[in-house]
C-alpha positions as CSV (number, residue, x, y, z in Angstrom):
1,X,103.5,-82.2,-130.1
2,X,106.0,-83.3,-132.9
3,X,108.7,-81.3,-131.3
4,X,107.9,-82.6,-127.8
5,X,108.8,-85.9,-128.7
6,X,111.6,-85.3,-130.4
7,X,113.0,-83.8,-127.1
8,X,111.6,-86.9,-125.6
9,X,114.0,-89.2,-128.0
10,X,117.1,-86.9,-127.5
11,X,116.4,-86.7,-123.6
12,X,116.4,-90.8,-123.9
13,X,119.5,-91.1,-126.0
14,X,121.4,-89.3,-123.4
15,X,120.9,-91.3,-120.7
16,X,121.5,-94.4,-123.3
17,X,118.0,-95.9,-122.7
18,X,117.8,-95.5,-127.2
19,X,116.8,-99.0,-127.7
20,X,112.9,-97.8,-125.4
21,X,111.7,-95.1,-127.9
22,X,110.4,-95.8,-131.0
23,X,108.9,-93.4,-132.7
24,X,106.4,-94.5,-135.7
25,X,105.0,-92.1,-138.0
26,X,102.5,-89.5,-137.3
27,X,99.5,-89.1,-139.0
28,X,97.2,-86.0,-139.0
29,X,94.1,-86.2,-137.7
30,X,91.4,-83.4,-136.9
31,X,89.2,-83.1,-133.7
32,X,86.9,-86.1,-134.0
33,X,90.0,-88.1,-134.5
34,X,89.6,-89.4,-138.0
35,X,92.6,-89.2,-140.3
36,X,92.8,-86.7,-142.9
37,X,94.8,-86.1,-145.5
38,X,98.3,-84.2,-145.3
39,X,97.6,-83.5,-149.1
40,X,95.6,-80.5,-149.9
C-alpha cells in the first residue's frame, strides 16, 4: 500500500499538480481496524 502511494505522489509531481497530495503518516492497524503498536 505504502509503495502505491508513493507512486501516486511521484505520478502527481510530474504532471505539477504537487500542491493536491498530501500524504500524512500512516499508522498500522490490524484487521478490525484498531491501531496497534509499530513497537514490538
Amino acid at each position: 500500500m505504502e509503495c502505491f502511494l508513493f507512486r501516486v505522489k511521484a505520478l502527481l509531481h510530474t504532471t505539477s499538480s504537487e500542491c493536491t497530495f498530501w500524504m500524512g503518516n500512516l499508522k498500522h492497524k490490524d484487521l478490525m481496524g484498531q491501531v496497534v503498536s509499530s513497537q514490538a
